[in-house]
VMD Tcl script that draws the C-alpha trace (Angstrom):
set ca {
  {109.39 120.21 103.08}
  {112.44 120.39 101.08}
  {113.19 121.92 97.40}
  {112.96 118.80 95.96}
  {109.41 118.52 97.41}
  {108.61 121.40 96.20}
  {107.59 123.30 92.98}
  {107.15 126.53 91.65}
  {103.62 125.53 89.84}
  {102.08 122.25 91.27}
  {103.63 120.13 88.70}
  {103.85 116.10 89.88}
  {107.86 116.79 88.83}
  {109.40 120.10 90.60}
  {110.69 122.59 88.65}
  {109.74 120.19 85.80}
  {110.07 123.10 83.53}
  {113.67 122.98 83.75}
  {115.68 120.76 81.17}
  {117.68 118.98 81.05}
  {117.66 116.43 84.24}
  {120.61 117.22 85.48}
  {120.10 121.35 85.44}
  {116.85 120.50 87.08}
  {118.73 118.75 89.73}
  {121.53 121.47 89.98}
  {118.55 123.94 90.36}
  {116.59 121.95 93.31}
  {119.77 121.69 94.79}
  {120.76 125.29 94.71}
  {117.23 126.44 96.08}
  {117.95 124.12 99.05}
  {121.54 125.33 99.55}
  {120.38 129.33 99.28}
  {117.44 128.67 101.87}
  {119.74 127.10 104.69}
  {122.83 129.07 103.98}
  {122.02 132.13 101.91}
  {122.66 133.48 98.74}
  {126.13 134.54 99.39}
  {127.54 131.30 102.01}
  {126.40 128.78 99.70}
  {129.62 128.13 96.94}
  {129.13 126.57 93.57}
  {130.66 122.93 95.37}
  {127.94 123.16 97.80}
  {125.48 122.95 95.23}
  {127.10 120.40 92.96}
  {127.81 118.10 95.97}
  {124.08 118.22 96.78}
  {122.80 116.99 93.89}
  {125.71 114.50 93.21}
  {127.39 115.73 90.92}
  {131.18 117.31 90.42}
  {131.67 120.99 90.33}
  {132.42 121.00 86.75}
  {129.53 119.34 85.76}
  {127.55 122.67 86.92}
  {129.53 124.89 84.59}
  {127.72 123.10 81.66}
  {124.46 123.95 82.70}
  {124.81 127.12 84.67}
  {127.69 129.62 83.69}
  {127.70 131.15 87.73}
  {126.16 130.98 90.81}
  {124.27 134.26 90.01}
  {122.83 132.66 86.79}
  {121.24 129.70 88.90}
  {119.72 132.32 91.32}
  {118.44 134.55 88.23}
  {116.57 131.17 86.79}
  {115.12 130.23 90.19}
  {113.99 133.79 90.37}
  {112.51 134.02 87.22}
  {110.23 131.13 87.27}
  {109.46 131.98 90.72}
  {108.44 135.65 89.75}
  {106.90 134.69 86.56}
  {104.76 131.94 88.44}
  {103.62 134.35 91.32}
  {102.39 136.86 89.01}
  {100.12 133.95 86.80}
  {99.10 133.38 90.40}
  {97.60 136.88 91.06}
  {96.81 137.54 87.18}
  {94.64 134.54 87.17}
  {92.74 135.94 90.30}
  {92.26 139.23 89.01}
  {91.37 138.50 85.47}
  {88.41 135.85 87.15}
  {84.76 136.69 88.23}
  {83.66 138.58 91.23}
  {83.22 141.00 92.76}
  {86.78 143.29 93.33}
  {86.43 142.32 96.85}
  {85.84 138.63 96.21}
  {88.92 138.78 93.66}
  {91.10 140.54 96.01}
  {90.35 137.85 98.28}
  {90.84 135.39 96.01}
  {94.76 136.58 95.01}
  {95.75 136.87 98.57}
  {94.39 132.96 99.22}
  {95.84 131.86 96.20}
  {99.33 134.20 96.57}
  {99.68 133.27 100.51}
  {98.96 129.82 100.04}
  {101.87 129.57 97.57}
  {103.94 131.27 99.75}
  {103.06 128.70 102.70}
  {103.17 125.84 100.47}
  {106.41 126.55 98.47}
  {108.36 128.42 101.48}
  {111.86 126.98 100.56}
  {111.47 128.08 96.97}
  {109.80 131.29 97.98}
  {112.09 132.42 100.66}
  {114.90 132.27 97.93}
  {112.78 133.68 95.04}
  {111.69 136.89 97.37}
  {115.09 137.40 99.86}
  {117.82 137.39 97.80}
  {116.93 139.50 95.09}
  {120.58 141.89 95.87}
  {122.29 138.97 95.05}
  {121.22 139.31 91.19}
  {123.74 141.31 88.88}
  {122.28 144.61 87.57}
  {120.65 143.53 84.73}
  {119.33 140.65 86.38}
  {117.86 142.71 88.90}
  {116.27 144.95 86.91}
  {114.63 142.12 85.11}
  {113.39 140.50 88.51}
  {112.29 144.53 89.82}
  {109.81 144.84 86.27}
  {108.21 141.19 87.18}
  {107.65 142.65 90.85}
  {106.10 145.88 89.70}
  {104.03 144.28 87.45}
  {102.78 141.93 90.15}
  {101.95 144.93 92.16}
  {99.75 147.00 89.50}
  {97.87 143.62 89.50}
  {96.90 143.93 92.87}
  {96.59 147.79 92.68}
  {94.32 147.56 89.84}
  {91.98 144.93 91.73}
  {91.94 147.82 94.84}
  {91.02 150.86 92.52}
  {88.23 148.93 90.82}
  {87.31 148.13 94.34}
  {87.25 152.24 95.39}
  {85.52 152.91 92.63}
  {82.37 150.61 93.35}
  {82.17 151.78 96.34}
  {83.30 148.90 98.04}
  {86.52 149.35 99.23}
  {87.70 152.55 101.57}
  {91.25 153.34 100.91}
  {93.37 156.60 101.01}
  {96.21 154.87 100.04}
  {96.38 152.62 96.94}
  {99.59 152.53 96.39}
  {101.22 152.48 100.04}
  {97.48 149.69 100.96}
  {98.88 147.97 97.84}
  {102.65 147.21 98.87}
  {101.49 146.20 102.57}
  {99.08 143.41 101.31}
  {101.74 142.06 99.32}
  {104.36 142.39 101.99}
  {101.83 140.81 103.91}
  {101.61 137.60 101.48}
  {105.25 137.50 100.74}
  {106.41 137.08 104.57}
  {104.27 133.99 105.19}
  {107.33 132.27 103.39}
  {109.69 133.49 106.27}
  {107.55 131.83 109.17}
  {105.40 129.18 107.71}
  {105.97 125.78 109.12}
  {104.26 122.68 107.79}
  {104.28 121.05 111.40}
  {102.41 124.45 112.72}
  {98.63 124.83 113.86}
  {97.52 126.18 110.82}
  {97.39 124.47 107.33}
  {98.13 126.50 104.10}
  {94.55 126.86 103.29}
  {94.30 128.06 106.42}
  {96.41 131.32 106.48}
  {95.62 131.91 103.21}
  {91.85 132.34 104.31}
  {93.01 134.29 107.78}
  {94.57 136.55 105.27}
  {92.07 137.17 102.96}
  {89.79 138.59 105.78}
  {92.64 140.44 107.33}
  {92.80 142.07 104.00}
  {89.51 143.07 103.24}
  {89.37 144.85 106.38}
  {92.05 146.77 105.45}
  {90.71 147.74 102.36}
  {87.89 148.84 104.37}
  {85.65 146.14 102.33}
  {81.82 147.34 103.06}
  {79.90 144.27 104.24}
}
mol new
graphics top color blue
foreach p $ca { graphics top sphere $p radius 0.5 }
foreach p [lrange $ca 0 end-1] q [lrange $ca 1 end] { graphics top cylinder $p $q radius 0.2 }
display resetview
């Protein structure tokens, strides 16, 4: 599955957030370029040429390279922590709403790999301020999934010594399914998202 088959939310268009055409075409073509040759091999032309256009024609969307990677990050960042917000914020049990973020979080990962591999790998490719920007969204992801854990300890139904150090491994977890997953493989998206979920919970120490 390419970039352009992908999207950061589900939306029929990808990246259909992203106005106007051609910047949405200049971004899909940049996600596809970063994924196969990295961050800092892929050159403004390569980009351009991929979505058909001239290499001055991306200047009038995107000022640099490093601003096309900062929007591609932010939506990406923005969308993964809606993803685990939405899980946390539902009904359940903690357990069954931890489970319920890693499905949803993994499956995105599996689903969106191209995107996500991008989104989540090159993050030392953003300027400072950038960065700092893209670091916030990423801590704020992980007090999501802390908070889920430590209502969990308290009602008894989780085991955990470490929040904090349980909390970064189960999103670790999550974000490297975008490194191996392969649509052609034995196992669908829903699939390792559910594998996931259990291997999870028994981490947690989730009581039965």
């Amino acid at each position: 599955m390419s970039a352009a088959e992908e999207t950061p939310g589900g939306e029929d268009v990808p990246w259909g957030e992203v106005t106007p055409e051609a910047a949405r075409r200049l971004l899909v073509a940049a996600v596809e370029a970063f994924a196969e040759r990295g961050y800092h091999a892929t050159t403004t032309r390569d980009i351009a040429g991929r979505a058909g256009m001239s290499p001055a024609a991306l200047y009038i969307h995107y000022k640099t390279k490093e601003e096309l990677l900062h929007r591609i990050s932010r939506i990406g960042h923005d969308r993964a922590l809606e993803i685990l917000s939405a899980a946390a914020d539902g009904d359940g049990t903690p357990a069954e709403r931890l489970a319920d973020a890693v499905r949803s979080f993994v499956r995105w990962h599996a689903e969106r790999h191209t995107t996500a591999r991008v989104v989540q790998y090159e993050l030392d490719a953003l300027g400072p301020g950038h960065r700092a920007e893209i670091v916030e969204l990423r801590r704020e992801s992980e007090a999501v999934i802390r908070r889920i854990i430590n209502e969990g300890v308290a009602a008894g139904e989780f085991e955990v010594a470490d929040v904090p150090g349980t909390t970064v491994a189960v999103l670790s977890l999550c974000i490297d399914v975008s490194r191996w997953f392969n649509t052609q493989g034995r196992r669908t998206a829903d699939e390792v998202g559910a594998l996931y979920a259990d291997l999870v919970l028994r981490m947690a120490g989730a009581q039965k």
